[in-house]
C-alpha angles and dihedrals in degrees: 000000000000135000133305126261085218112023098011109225129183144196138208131172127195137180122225129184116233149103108015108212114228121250127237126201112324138221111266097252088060114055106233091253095057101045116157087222091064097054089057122118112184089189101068107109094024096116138051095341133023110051095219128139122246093204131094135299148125125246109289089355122154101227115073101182110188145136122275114205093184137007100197137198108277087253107057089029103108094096098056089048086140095028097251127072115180095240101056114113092208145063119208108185143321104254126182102232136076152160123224112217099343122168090193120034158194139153120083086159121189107349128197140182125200108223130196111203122334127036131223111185087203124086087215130195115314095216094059115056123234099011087119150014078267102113127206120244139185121215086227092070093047126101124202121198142150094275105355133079129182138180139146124255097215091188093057102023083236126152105206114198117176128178136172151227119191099277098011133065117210116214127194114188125181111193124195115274110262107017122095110262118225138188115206126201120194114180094181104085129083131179105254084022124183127168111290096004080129098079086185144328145185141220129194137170116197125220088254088050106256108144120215146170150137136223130192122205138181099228122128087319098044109216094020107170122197121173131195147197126201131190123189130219085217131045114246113250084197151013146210142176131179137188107195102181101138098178100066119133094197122001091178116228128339118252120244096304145050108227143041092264092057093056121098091179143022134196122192144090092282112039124157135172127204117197130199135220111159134224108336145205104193132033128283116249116204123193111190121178123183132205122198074202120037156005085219088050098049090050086054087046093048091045088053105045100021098082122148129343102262100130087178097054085055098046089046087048092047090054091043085058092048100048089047089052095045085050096081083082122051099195118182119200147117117294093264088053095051093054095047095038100047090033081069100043090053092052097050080062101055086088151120099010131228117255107177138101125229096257090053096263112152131165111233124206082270094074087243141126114258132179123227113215118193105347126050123251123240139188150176095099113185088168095169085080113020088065097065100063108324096074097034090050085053096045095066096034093037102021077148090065092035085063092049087042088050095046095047086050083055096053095048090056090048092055099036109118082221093042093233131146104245122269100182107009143159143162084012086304134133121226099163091221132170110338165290122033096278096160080085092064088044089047095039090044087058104043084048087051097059099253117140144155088113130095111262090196099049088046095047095052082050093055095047087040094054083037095056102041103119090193099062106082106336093298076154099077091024092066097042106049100016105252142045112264116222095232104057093039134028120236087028092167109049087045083060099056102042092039088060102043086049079060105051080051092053086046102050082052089049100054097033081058085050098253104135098168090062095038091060103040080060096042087058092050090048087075096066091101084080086064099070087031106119122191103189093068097018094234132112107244136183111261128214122234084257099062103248123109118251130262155259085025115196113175086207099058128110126169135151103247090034145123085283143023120255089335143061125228093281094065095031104056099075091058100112091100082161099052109023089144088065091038088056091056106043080052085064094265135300095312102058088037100063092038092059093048088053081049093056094046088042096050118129100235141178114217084198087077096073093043090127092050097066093176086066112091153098082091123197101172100317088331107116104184089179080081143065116247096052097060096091102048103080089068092051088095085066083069093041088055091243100120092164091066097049090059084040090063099034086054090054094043095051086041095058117019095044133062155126100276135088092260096036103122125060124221121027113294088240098218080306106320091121094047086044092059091045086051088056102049102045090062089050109249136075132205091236084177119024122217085023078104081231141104147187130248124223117160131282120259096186113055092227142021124157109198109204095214121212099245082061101254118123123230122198130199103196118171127177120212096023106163128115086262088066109041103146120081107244096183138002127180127163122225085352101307124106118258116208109184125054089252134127117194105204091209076075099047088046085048094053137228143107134326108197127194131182125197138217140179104239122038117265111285 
């Protein structure tokens, strides 16, 4: 993703080589020694980019349990986007909520600490030992599988396991013989913190020992309310809790007892537990269940998935959905390719998250209570970035989930009090953040896709209706003069742009539903890019109400706030994915386009220069793959028929934005938008315009993939002579046949068959 107009976010994924976890039975369609779960490393992307979690979850699962090593001051925060990063000395509590990829952030839910012997209610500083509950770690002593995460707590000698289900997180947790074991809540800390982001929050512990609660905060999705319910394996032998608000004018008047010990519940803005368990003699179990509704809620999700106490049944159960869910793809490869390979599959299904509770229950955009009937509702939306190739690569492997995604995005229209499709959502939440409406491409990709169980004509009204808000970033004068003049919005380039290619995707749906009045409405709009074309300077450049371009005009330049979002005119002027033909011409032909591409790719640059845009790396010349809009340029010399330097550039992008460390990605993984496009483009082909039900060929970077698509046919990417000594495509036919243009129909890849390549040393003569 990038970041925010409002609040900036980021993303950055990276893939580290480490621990392999170790497979369990597989699905029938992976042998048990090959199995795509045991190629995962949850780490990859932990560290310096990324922005990914290393702790436990299932696919689309709405825990993400997972350690937090900082939770930062809003302001330094953009390195703990997802609460770990890989050089931190310190652990400071296992939380249930988590981002992956985010550029922006929240969540931290619900976070505990085991403690042997004495409690410090403080996390304390992480450079001097001992100063808090915080607890020193070595990554030696971590493990990293689908669904499980380990590590030692050497402050405490205490060995932390954690698994999931879809609404509970399972803790195991063995303390140290002969010291009294504790289990500390703070409900004071959020990922991106700052001082009163919790509005309010509530802690309760019931006469048969469940402890619930709830706390609302104003963070990207201000009131945001999440409630819990935790069991124990153990009863508790004490009990604390604590409210340590200091600042208060008038708290009324004081409960049944005096102290901390006599509460069995505590309301305010810093409220803790500590409970107590002895000395024991077998580890501690821990269920927690979370609710984006209820207490009452939490306690029924808990109740259903809660059963037992046979962590290692969980933990078996978790892998064994990860390894069905990794399974869509049989990828064979060396051991490096596999991890990095299925690292990235099973971060393109980390989201959207389920927010739903087991009776149905979902909050809308309205704040409200809904009721899903018959789907299940999702959220955590960053649709700036999934609809590029996250969403599209789901909607032929999962077309089941696309239709439960499809229908959520409708839901949330329907309760919006704007009636708007999300933008930045998550637990049924708005942020408004980046821009465009690019839930229509994500909707328009899948129905074109052949995905249904949704209602056409309920999506359909959604899309016009988020097309057609004048409000919402100035659609008022885009839609009346054709573009968004500088001087009324901010970014009013780059809003151009993505406005008109969301219109051209709501049109293709509309025509392809018979509805020839709205196609071509959208058709018309889908123009506009023409509008902040100049030229003179053959650039496209932000406009003022007036008409004229605005000025001074430095290509160069980036800046938030600026002409254009998260970019500057040399990475946003290719950005016309549903008219390149048009773009080519307007550029002066093939020839000069192409130039001008190789220019962008064999610029000088600085990276220094985009030091106070922190979402723009990854940079090749003034190519930043870490971001968005430049995804899809690479493949532009497939339009300018020359197909070499497309695999020329795909080979130096996957060479050096991509590898098996934890800063090994650039960019921020954008709930999957980044391991998506690395997906694509090792089996050789990427969706440049989603919902156009084409897509480009590069060239494979892996000699054999078979994607077991979800309409039950089965497509292969083969390729002979595939070594860095042969990086052109010699040949390439599909089902036998020749194929002679760098084109994929994905009616082809949905019918099944086989993709061939074969590879060569020079580029074709």
């Amino acid at each position: 993703m990038a970041l925010c107009r409002l609040a900036r976010s980021f993303l950055v994924v990276t893939l580290l080589s480490g621990t392999a976890p170790l497979a369990m039975a597989a699905p029938a369609m992976v042998p048990a020694d090959a199995s795509p779960a045991s190629a995962v490393d949850p780490r990859i992307g932990t560290g310096g980019a990324g922005h990914t979690y290393p702790g436990a979850t299932v696919p689309f699962g709405m825990i993400q349990l997972s350690p937090d090593t900082a939770m930062t001051d809003f302001h330094h925060s953009y390195a703990w986007a997802a609460g770990y990063q890989y050089d931190d000395p310190t652990i400071m509590g296992f939380s249930h909520t988590h981002f992956s990829g985010a550029g922006h952030s929240d969540l931290g839910d619900v976070l505990v600490m085991p403690i042997s012997g004495d409690v410090r209610l403080e996390p304390g500083d992480a450079a001097v030992p001992e100063s808090g509950y915080r607890s020193r770690f070595r990554h030696a002593t971590e493990i990293e599988k689908p669904g499980y995460y380990a590590v030692t707590l050497d402050d405490y000698r205490i060995r932390a396991e954690l698994t999931a289900s879809r609404r509970v997180g399972w803790h195991r947790y063995t303390f140290p013989k002969g010291k009294p074991a504790h289990l500390l809540l703070d409900l004071r800390p959020s990922i991106y913190d700052y001082p009163g982001k919790v509005l309010w929050a509530r802690l309760h512990v019931s006469a048969d020992g469940t402890v619930s609660g709830c706390r609302t905060t104003r963070g990207w999705a201000p009131g945001r309310t999440l409630c819990f319910a935790m069991h124990f394996s153990r009863p508790m032998v004490g009990r604390t809790l604590y409210d340590r608000e200091t600042k208060v004018a008038y708290r009324g008047f004081g409960g049944p007892g005096n102290h901390p010990i006599d509460h069995e519940a505590q309301n305010g803005r810093e409220l803790e537990g500590v409970f107590d368990f002895g000395k024991l003699k077998e580890p501690l179990l821990v269920k927690t269940s979370i609710s984006p509704v209820s207490e009452e809620n939490a306690i029924a999700n808990l109740d259903g998935e809660g059963q037992d106490w046979n962590f290692d049944a969980q933990r078996n159960a978790a892998l064994e959905a990860w390894n069905k869910a990794l399974s869509v793809i049989d990828m064979q490869g060396t051991p490096d390719q596999r991890t990095q390979f299925y690292t990235a599959l099973y971060h393109v299904m980390l989201a959207p998250t389920l927010s739903m509770d087991a009776n149905g229950d979902f909050t809308g955009p309205d704040y409200q209570r809904h009721r899903a009937d018959g789907f299940e509702f999702y959220s955590t939306w960053s649709m700036w970035d999934v609809y590029r190739a996250q969403q599209p690569l789901l909607a032929i492997l999962r077309p089941d989930m696309s239709s439960h995604f499809i229908r959520s995005l409708i839901a949330s229209q329907q309760t919006s009090p704007f009636g708007l499709l999300p933008i930045w959502a998550y637990q049924g939440l708005e942020t408004w953040c980046m821009i465009g409406y690019h839930a229509v491409p994500v909707i328009a990709d899948a129905y074109l896709a052949g995905v249904r169980g949704f209602d056409a004509e309920a999506a359909l009204k959604g899309m016009i209706r988020s097309a057609t808000y004048g409000p919402y970033g100035d659609l008022t004068d885009y839609m009346k003069i054709g573009y968004v003049p500088i001087d009324k919005e901010p970014e009013g380039a780059s809003k151009t742009l993505e406005y008109a290619y969301d219109d051209w995707a709501l049109a293709r749906m509309a025509r392809a539903m018979g509805k020839t009045d709205v196609a071509r409405t959208f058709e018309k709009r889908s123009d506009n890019w023409r509008k902040v074309w100049d030229p003179q300077t053959g650039f496209m450049r932000a406009r003022l109400s007036s008409g004229d371009f605005h000025t001074p005009f430095t290509p160069a330049a980036a800046a938030y706030g600026s002409d254009y979002t998260e970019g500057n005119a040399w990475q946003y002027s290719w950005y016309v994915p549903q008219n390149i033909p048009a773009l080519i011409k307007v550029m002066g032909g093939r020839e000069k386009f192409t130039a001008r591409i190789d220019e962008l790719f064999d610029a000088k640059v600085d990276p220094a220069i985009f030091r106070n845009v922190e979402d723009i790396s990854g940079l090749i010349g003034w190519y930043a793959h870490g971001n968005e809009p430049d995804h899809h340029v690479a493949y532009l010399y497939d339009y300018a028929g020359a197909p070499w330097k497309t695999q020329q550039r795909l080979t130096q992008i996957m060479q050096t934005q991509y590898a098996l460390r934890p800063d090994g990605l650039a960019g921020n993984d954008d709930l999957g938008q980044m391991s998506a496009w690395y997906l694509f483009t090792a089996m050789g082909f990427y969706p440049v315009a989603p919902a156009s039900q084409e897509y480009a060929i590069g060239r494979p970077f892996v000699s054999h993939a078979v994607m077991h698509l979800g309409n039950g046919h089965d497509f292969t990417v083969t390729a002979d002579n595939l070594d860095d000594a042969h990086p052109y495509v010699g040949q390439m036919t599909l089902n036998g046949q020749p194929l002679t243009t760098p084109f994929l129909r994905q009616q082809d890849v949905l019918a099944g068959g086989e993709l061939h390549f074969v590879m060569q040393s020079q580029p074709p003569a």
